[in-house]
N, C-alpha and C positions, 0 to 999 in steps of 0.2 A: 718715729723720725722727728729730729727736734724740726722747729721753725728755722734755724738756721741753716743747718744740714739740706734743707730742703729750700733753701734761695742759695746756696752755692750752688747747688745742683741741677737748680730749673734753668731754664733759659730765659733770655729777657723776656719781657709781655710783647713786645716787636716782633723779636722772631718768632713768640710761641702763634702768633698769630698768622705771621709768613707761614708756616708749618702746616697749620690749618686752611691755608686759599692754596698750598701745592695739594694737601691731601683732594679736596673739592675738584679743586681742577682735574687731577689724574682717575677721577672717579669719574668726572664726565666725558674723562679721554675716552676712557673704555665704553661706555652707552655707544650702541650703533643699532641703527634700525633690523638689523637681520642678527642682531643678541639673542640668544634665548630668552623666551621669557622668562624662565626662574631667575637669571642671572640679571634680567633686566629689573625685576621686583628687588633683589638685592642688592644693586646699585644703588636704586632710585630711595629703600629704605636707609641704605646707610649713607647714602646725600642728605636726607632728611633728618636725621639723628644729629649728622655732625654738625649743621646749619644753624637745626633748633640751640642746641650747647653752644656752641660759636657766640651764634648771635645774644644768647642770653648774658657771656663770661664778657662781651667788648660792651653789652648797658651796664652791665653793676660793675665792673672795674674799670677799663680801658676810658668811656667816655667821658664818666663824670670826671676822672683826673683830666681831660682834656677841654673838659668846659672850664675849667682852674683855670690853665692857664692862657687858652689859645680860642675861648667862643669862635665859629666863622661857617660861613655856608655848608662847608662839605659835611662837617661834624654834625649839623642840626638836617643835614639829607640824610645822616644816617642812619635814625630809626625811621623815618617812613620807606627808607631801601628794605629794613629789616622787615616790617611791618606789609613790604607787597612779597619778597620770599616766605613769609608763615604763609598768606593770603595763597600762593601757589601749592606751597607744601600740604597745604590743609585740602587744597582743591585735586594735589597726586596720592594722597593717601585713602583719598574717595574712591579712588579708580583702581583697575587693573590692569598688567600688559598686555592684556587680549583687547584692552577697551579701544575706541576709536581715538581719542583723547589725550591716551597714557603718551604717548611720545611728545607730541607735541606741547606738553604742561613738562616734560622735564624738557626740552631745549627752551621754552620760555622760563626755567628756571636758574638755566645755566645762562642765559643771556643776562638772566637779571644780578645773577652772580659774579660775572667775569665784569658787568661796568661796576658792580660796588670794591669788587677787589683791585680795578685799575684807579678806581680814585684812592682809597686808602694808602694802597702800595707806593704811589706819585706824589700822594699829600699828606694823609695822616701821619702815615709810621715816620717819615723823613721830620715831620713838625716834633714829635712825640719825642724822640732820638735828640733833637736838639734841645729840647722846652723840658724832658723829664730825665735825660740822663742820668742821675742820680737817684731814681725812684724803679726804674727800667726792671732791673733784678727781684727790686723785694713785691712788686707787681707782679712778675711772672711765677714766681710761690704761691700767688694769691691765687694766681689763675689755676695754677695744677692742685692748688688745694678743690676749690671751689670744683673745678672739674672731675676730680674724683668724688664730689658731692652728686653732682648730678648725673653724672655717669652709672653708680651703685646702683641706683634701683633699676636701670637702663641695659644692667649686663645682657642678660638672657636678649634681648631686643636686640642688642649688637654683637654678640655674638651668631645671632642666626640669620641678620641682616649681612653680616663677613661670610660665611659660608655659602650663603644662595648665589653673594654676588662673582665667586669661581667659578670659572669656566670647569670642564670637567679634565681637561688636561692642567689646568692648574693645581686642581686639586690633588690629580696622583701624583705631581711634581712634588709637591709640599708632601705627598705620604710617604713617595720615593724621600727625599729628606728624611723625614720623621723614624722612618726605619732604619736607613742607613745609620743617622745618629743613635737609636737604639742597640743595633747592631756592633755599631763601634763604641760603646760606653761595655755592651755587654763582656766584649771579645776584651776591653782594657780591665776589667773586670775579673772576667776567669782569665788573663794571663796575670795578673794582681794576686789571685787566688796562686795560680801556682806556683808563683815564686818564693811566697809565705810559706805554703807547703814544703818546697824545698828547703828553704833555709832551717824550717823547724825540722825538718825527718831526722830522726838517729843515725849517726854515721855508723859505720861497719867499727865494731871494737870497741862501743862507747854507750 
């Protein structure tokens, strides 16, 4: 995929960021104290995954464009915001959902994450939007490149972190899908098949 192909294609570095505080947010929708705990282990890992990559793609691209043009308070709170979420995440990855601990280190994580996303969201993205509009797009390539960097060697870890954190009706939902779309690929398929059949068969007299 060229470089180019791939900034028509991405989204701005604004939204791709909105994208990642709804993903965050809708992962700690689901956390509740009477969760399973396998599913609570798979939340709390793939909060932790997307946080770690988040936070890493807004220091190497997002901020330094934003010390360019706009230095100010919120921007320079933003790595030490970054810097107490690893400080939690390193302190939920110690633990278990059996442990006494484990819950209450992910609501002190989501707390620390819903005030870094209300300042962002209210100040940075609307500053950025104004101050980088012409950069917005070929930053957000940057970022989907980057993030399939760090993602690769990350697969197997997010993928098993996506699976623990379904519920188990979720899961046959998604299998329910999964087969029905087999089902219906197969059946267009062999009626594909027979119609080729038919049109090739020998007629009577020929």
């Amino acid at each position: 995929m060229t470089a180019s192909l791939l900034s028509r294609m991405s989204p701005t570095i604004t939204n791709m960021i909105r994208m990642d505080h709804t993903h965050l947010v809708s992962a700690f929708h689901q956390y509740q104290l009477d969760t399973p705990a396998r599913v609570k282990k798979g939340l709390a890992d793939n909060i932790c995954l997307a946080l770690e990559v988040h936070a890493q793609l807004e220091e190497e691209i997002f901020y330094p464009a934003m010390r360019e043009v706009a230095p100010d308070d919120v921007l320079e709170q933003s790595k030490p915001a970054h810097d107490e979420m690893r400080s939690l995440i390193a302190r939920l990855r110690a633990l278990q959902p059996q442990d006494a601990g484990f819950d209450q280190t992910v609501f002190d994580l989501m707390r620390a994450v819903l005030h870094h996303v209300a300042e962002e969201e209210t100040q940075l993205l609307p500053k950025a939007e104004r101050l980088l509009s012409g950069q917005l797009s070929e930053m957000g390539s940057r970022m989907t490149r980057r993030r399939l960097q760090l993602l690769g060697p990350r697969s197997g870890e997010l993928a098993g972190s996506m699976a623990r954190s379904m519920s188990s009706g979720t899961l046959l939902a998604a299998a329910g899908a999964l087969a029905a779309a087999g089902g219906l690929l197969l059946a267009r398929r062999t009626d594909a098949s027979s119609r080729e059949g038919w049109m090739h068969k020998p007629r009577a007299g020929h």
